[in-house]
Every structure is written in C-alpha cells, then in structure tokens.
C-alpha positions as CSV (number, residue, x, y, z in Angstrom):
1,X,120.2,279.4,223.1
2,X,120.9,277.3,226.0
3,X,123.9,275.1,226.5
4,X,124.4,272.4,228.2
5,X,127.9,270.1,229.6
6,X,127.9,266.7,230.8
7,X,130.7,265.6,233.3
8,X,130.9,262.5,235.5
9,X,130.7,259.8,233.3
10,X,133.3,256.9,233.1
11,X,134.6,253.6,233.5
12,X,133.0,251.2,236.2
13,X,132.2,247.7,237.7
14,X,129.0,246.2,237.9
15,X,127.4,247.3,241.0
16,X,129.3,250.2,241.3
17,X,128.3,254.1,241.2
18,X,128.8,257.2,239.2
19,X,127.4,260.3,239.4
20,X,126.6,262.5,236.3
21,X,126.1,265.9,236.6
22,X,124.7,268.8,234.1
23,X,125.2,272.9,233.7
24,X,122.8,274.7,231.8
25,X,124.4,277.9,230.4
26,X,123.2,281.0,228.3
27,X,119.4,282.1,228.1
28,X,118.4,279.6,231.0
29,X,115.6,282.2,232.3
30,X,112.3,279.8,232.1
31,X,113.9,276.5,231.5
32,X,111.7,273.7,232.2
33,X,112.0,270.0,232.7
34,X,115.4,269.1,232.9
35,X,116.6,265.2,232.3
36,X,118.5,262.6,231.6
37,X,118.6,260.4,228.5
38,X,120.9,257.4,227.1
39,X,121.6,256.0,223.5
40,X,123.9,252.8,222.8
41,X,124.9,251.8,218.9
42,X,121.9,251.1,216.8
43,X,119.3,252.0,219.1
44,X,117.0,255.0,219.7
45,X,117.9,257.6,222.5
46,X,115.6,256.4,225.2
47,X,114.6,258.2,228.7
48,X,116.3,257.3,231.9
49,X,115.1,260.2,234.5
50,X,113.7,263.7,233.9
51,X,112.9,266.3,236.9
52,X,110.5,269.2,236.2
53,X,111.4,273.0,237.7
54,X,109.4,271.9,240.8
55,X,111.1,268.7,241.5
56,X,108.5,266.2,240.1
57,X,110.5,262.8,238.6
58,X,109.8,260.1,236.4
59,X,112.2,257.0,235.7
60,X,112.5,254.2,233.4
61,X,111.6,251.2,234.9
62,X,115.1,249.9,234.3
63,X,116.5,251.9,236.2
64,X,113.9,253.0,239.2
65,X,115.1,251.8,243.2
66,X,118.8,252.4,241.7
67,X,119.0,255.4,240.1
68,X,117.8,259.2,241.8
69,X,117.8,262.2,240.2
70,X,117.8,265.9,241.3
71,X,118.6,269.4,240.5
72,X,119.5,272.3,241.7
73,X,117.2,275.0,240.1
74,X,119.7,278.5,241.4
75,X,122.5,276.8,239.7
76,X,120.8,275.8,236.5
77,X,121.7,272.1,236.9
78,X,120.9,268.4,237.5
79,X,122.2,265.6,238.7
80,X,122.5,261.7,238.3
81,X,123.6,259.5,240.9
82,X,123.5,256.1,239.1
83,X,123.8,253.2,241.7
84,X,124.4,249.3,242.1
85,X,125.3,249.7,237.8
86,X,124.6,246.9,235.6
87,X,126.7,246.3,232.3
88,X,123.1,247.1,230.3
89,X,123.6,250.8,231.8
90,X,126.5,251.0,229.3
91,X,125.6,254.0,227.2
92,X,126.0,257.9,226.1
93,X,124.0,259.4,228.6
94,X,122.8,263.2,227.9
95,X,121.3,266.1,229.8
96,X,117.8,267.7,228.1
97,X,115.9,270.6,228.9
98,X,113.4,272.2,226.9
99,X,112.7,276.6,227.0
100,X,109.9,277.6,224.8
101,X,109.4,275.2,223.2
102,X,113.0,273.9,222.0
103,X,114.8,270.7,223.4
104,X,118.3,271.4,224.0
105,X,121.1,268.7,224.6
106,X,124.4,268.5,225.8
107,X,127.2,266.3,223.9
108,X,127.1,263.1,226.1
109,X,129.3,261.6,228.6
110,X,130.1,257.7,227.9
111,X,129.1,255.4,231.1
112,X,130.7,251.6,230.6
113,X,129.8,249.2,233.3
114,X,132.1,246.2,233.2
115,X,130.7,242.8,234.3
C-alpha cells in the first residue's frame, strides 16, 4: 500500500500562486510516475501535470507556461508550483502515483482562485 497527503492548497486571487506539495508513504520502493490531477462538481477528474521517476513531464494545455512540476525522488514526493492562477484553476487537486500496477491517490487539497 502506498499513501499519499496533499498540503498546500488554499484560498487565492487571480494571478496569484500556490504551491501544492505530495508525500508518498508506505511500500514506495518502485513507484513510478507521480502526478497531479484536479476534479470540480460534476465533472470528470482530469490531468493537470504528471512527472515520471526520471523527471519527464507532461501538462494540460490549460495550464502549460504557468504551472511547473517536480519531484524529489529521495523523499518520495512532488511538487506543484501553480502560478499567475485563474478562477477556472478552482478545483480538488490530487497527487497519483501508480506501483505495480495500482493507482494510488491522496484525499485532495481544495485550490479556489477568486476573480
């Protein structure tokens, strides 16, 4: 089992910044891709960012030239700096990694961006 806790998220104004951060915990030999996904009411979880154990990334086009994720692979966790936010960024942002074969996901951290 792996675990996984979200901190960092919050309350801001548009074109402000946040930075979200993850900590993998448990059997974290051999984790893999680690990212970073959002959900709002009534819509599907969708991907914002995902970095793989040697530091490839992909981004969502929404969010690409503002957001940058990393990770820090000794400590078993990743990070989100989230910048110049829009009020469309306003979600329940979660950390994924996948070992063997099973996604794991943390419990969310809200982000609101007020206009």
């Amino acid at each position: 089992q792996v675990q996984l806790v979200e901190s960092g998220g919050g309350l801001v104004q548009a074109g402000g910044s946040l930075r979200l951060s993850c900590v993998a915990s448990g059997s974290v030999f051999g984790i893999g891709t680690m990212g970073w996904y959002r959900q709002t009411p009534g819509k599907q979880r969708e991907l914002v960012a995902t970095i793989s154990s040697g530091g490839i990334t992909n981004y969502a086009n929404s969010v690409k030239g503002r957001f940058t994720i990393s990770r820090l692979n000794a400590e078993k966790s990743v990070y989100l700096q989230m910048n110049s936010l829009k009020p469309e960024d306003t979600a329940v942002y979660y950390c994924n990694t996948q070992r063997i074969g099973v996604s794991y996901w943390g419990q969310g951290t809200q982000v609101t961006v007020s206009s």
